[in-house]
Short mmCIF file of the C-alpha atoms (twelve columns), coordinates in Angstrom:
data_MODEL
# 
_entry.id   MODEL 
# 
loop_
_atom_site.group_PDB 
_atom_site.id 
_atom_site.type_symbol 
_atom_site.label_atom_id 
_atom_site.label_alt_id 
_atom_site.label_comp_id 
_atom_site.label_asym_id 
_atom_site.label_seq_id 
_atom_site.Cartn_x 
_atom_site.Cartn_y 
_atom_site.Cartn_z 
_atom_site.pdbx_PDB_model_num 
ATOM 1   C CA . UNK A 1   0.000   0.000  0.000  1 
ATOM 2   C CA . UNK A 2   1.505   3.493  -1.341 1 
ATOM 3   C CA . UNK A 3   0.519   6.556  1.124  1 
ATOM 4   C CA . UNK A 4   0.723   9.828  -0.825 1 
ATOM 5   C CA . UNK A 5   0.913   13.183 1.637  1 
ATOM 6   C CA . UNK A 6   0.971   16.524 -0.167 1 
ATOM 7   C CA . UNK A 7   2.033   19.258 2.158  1 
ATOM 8   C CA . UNK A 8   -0.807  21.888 3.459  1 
ATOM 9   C CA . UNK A 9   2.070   24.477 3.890  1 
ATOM 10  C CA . UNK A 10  5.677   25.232 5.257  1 
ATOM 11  C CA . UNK A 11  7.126   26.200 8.575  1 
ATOM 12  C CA . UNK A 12  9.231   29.083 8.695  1 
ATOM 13  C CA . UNK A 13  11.555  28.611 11.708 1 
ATOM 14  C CA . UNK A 14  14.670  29.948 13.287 1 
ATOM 15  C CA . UNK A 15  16.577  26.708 13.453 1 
ATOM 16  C CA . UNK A 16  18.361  25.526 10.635 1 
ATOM 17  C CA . UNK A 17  20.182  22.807 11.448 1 
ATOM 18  C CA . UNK A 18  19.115  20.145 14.140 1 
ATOM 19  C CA . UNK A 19  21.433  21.346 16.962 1 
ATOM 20  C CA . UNK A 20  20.155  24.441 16.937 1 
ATOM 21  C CA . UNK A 21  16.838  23.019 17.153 1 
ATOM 22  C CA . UNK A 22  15.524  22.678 20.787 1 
ATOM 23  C CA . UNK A 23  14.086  18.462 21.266 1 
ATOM 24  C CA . UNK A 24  11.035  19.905 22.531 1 
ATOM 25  C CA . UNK A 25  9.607   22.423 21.134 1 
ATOM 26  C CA . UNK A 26  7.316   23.219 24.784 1 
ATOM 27  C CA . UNK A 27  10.554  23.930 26.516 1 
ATOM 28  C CA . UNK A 28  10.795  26.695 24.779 1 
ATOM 29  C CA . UNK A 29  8.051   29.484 24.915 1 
ATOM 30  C CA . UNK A 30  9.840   32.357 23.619 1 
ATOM 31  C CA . UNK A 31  11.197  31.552 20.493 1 
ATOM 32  C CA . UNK A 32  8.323   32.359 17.399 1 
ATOM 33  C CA . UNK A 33  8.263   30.363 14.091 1 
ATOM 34  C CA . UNK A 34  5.120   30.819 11.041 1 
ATOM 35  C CA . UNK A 35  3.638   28.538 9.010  1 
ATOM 36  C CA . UNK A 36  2.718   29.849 5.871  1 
ATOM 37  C CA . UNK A 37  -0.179  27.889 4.699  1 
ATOM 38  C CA . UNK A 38  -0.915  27.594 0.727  1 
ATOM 39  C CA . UNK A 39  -3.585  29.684 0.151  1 
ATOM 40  C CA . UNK A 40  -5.969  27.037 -1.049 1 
ATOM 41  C CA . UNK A 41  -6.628  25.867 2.696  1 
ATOM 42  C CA . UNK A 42  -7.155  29.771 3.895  1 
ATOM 43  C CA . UNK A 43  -11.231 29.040 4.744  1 
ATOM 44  C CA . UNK A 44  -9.420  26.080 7.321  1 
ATOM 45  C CA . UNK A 45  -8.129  28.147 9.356  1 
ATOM 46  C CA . UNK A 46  -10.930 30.745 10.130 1 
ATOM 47  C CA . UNK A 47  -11.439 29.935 13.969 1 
ATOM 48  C CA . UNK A 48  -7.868  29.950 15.098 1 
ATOM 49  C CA . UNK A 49  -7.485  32.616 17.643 1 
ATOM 50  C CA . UNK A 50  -3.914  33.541 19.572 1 
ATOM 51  C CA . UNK A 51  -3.465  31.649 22.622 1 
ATOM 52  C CA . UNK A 52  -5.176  28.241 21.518 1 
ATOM 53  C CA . UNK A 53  -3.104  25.335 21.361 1 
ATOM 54  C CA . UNK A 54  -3.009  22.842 18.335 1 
ATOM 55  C CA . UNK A 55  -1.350  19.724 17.755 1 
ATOM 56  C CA . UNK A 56  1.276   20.286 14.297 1 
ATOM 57  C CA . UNK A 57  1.888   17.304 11.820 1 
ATOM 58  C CA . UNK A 58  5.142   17.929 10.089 1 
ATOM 59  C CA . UNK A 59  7.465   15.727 7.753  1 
ATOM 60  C CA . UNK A 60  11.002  15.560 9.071  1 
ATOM 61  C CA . UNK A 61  12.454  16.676 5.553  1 
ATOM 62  C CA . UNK A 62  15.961  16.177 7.003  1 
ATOM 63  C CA . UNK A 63  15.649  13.264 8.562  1 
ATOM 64  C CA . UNK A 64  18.023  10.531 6.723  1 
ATOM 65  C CA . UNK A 65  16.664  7.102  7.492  1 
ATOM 66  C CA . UNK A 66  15.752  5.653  10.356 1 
ATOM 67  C CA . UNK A 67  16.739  3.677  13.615 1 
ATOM 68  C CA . UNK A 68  14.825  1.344  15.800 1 
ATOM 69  C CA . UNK A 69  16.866  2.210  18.656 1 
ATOM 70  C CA . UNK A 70  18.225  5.862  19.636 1 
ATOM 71  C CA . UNK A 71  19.800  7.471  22.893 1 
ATOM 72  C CA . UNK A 72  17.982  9.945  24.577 1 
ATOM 73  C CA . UNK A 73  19.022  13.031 25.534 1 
ATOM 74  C CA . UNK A 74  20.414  14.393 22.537 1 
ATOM 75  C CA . UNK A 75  21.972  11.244 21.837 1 
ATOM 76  C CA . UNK A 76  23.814  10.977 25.274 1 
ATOM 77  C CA . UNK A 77  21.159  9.140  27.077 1 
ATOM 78  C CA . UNK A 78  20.632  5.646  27.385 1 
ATOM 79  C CA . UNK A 79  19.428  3.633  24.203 1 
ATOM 80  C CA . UNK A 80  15.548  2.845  24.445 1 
ATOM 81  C CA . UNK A 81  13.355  2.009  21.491 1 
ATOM 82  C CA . UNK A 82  12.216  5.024  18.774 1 
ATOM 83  C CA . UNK A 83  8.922   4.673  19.419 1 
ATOM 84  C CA . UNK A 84  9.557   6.175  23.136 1 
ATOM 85  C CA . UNK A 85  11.523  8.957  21.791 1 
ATOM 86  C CA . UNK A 86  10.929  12.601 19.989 1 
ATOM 87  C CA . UNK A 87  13.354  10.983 17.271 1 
ATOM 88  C CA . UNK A 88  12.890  12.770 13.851 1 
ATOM 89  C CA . UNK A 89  14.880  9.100  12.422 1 
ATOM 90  C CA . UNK A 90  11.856  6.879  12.230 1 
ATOM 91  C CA . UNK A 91  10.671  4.249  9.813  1 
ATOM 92  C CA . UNK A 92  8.005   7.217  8.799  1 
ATOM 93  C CA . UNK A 93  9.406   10.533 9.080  1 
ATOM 94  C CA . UNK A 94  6.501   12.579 10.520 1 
ATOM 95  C CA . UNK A 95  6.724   14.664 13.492 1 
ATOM 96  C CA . UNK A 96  4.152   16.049 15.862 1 
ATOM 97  C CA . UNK A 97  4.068   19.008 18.500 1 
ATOM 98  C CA . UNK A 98  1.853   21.087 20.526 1 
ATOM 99  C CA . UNK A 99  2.430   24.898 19.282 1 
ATOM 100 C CA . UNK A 100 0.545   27.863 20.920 1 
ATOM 101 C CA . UNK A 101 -0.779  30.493 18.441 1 
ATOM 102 C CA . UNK A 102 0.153   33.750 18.997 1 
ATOM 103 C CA . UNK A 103 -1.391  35.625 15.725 1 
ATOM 104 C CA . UNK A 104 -3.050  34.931 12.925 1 
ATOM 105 C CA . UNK A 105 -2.396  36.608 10.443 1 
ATOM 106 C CA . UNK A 106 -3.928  36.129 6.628  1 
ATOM 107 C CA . UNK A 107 -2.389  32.355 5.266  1 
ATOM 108 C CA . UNK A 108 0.405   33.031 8.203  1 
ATOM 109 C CA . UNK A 109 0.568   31.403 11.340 1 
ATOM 110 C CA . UNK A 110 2.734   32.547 13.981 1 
ATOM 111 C CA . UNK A 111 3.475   30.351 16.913 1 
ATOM 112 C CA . UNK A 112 5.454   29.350 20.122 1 
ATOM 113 C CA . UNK A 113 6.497   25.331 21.014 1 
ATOM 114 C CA . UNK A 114 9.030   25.508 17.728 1 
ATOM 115 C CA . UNK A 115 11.248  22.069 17.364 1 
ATOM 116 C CA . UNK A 116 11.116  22.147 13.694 1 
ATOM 117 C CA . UNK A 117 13.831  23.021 11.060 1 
ATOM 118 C CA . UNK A 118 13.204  26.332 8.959  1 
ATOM 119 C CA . UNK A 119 11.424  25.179 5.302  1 
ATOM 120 C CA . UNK A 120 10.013  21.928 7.406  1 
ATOM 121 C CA . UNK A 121 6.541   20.861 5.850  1 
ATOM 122 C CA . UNK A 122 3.262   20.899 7.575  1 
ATOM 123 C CA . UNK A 123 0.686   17.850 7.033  1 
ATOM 124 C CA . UNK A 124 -2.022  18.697 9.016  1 
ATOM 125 C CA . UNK A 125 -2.668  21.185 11.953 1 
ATOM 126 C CA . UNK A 126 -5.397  19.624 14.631 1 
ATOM 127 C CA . UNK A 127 -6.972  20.870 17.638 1 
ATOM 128 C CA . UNK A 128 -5.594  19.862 20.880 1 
ATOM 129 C CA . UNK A 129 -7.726  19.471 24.053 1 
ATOM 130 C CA . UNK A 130 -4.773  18.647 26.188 1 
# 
């Protein structure tokens, strides 16, 4: 079975490379990032309002490959399996995090709880009830 994605928009983000890139994006409420959402899916964002919190579904672009086994921390930690992890090197290579809106702003999205490289592209953005 072949499973086609076609990206909704892109995330433009501070970090680009993954060291600069914080492993969790909720650690860090300071640093802004945007999506900029193809205008095509403009009506699907009409009730987004700043301070709401959404869950982000990203492809890890960057990623090369995967591993079944990682080390946490940063890659200091002791191994444990990927599925237990934040790991952007998994058998699929899609990524999810809870961002905080901070404005809306026509197709533009800006947003704190960045962990995502700068050009990284967005899947799906979902409401989070968390």
């Amino acid at each position: 079975m072949d499973i086609l994605f076609h990206p909704i928009g892109v995330i433009r983000s501070p970090y680009q490379t993954t060291k600069q890139t914080p492993k969790w994006g909720a650690d860090d409420t300071d640093t802004e990032a945007e999506i900029v959402l193809d205008e095509q899916y403009l009506e699907g964002i009409a009730d987004m309002h700043p301070g709401e919190k959404y869950q982000l579904v990203f492809f890890f672009h960057e990623s090369d490959g995967y591993q079944l086994t990682v080390a946490r921390g940063g890659g200091t930690g002791p191994m444990t399996g990927v599925f237990s992890t934040h790991s952007p090197r998994r058998p699929n290579a899609v990524g999810i995090s809870i961002i905080t809106i901070k404005a809306v702003e026509g197709n533009r999205i800006r947003f704190t709880g960045v962990d995502m490289l700068d050009n990284t592209p967005v899947l799906d953005i979902k409401s989070y009830a968390g």
